[in-house]
C-alpha positions in Angstrom: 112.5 90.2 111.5 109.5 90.1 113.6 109.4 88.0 116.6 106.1 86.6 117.9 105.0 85.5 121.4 102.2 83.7 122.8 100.8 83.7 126.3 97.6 82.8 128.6 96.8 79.1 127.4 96.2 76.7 129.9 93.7 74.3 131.2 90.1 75.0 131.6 86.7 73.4 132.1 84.1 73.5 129.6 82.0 76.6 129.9 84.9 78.9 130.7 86.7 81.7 129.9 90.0 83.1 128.5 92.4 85.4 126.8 95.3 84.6 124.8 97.9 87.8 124.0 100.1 87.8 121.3 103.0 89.9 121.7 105.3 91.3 118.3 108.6 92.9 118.5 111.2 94.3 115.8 110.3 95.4 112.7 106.8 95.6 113.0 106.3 99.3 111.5 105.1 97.2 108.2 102.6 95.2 109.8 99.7 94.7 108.0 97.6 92.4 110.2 97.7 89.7 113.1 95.9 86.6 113.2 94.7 83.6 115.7 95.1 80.0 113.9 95.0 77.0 115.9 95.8 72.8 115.7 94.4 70.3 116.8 95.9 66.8 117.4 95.3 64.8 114.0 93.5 67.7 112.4 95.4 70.6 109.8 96.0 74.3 111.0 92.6 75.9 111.0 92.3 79.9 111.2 90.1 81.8 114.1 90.6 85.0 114.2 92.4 87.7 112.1 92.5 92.0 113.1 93.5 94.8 110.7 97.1 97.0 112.5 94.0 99.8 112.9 92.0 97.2 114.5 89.2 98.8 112.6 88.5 95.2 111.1 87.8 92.4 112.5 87.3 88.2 111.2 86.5 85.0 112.9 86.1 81.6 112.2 82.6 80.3 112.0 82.9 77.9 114.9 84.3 80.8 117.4 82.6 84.0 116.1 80.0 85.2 118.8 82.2 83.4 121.1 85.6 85.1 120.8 86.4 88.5 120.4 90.0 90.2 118.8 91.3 92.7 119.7 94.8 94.7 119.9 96.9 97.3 121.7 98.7 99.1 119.4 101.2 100.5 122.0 102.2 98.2 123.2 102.0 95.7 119.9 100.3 92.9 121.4 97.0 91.0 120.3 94.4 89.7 122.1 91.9 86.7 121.6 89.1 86.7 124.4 87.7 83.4 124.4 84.3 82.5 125.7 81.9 79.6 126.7 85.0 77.5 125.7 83.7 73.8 124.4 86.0 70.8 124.0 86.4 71.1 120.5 88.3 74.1 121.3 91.2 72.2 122.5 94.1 73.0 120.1 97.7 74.3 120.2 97.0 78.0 119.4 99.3 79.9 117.1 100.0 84.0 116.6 100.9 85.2 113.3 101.9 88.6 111.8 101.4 89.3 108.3 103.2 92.3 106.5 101.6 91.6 102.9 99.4 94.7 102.8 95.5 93.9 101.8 95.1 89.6 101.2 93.0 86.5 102.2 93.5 86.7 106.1 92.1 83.3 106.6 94.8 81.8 104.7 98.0 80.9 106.6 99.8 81.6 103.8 99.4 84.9 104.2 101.5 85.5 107.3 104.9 85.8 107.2 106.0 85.2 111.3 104.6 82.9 113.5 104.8 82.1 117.1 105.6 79.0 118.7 101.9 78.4 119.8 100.8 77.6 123.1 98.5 75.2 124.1 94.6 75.6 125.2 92.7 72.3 126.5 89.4 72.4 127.2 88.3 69.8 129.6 84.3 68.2 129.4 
């Protein structure tokens, strides 16, 4: 089992900044990848951001790339998402997902096999 924590949403105004961290524990010695997905109210699960366990890839979302930048500490097993010039649309609950599958589609939720409980980002106008 691998158990996933968010942290660092909040409230902000539009134009701002922030980081989100993801931190994994347990059995994580067969991770694969993490990834950034995110809800908003009405709307399905969307994915933003996904990084390799080398952190030697990288993949965003069209509506955050040049905006958001992923990253990861592999010390300390915890995932970033550095979020900038934040806009209103980016107002979601924001989830943190590991995936232990080995090479796959890392834009499809299906893909990740532990998930966190999400934390919420709003992004005031």
């Amino acid at each position: 089992q691998v158990h996933v924590v968010e942290s660092g949403g909040g409230l902000v105004q539009a134009g701002a900044s922030l980081r989100l961290s993801c931190s994994a524990s347990g059995r994580t010695g067969t991770t694969y990848a993490m990834g950034w997905f995110r809800q908003a109210p009405g709307k399905e699960r969307e994915f933003v951001a996904a990084i390799n366990w080398s952190g030697s890839d990288t993949y965003y979302a069209d509506s955050v790339k040049g905006r958001s930048t992923i990253s990861r500490d592999g010390a300390q097993n915890t995932m970033y998402l550095q979020m900038n010039r934040l806009k209103s649309e980016d107002t979601a609950v924001y989830y943190c997902a590991v995936s232990q599958c080995g090479p796959s589609r890392l834009a499809d939720a299906k893909t990740y096999d532990y998930w966190g409980q999400g934390i919420q980002v709003t992004v005031s106008s």
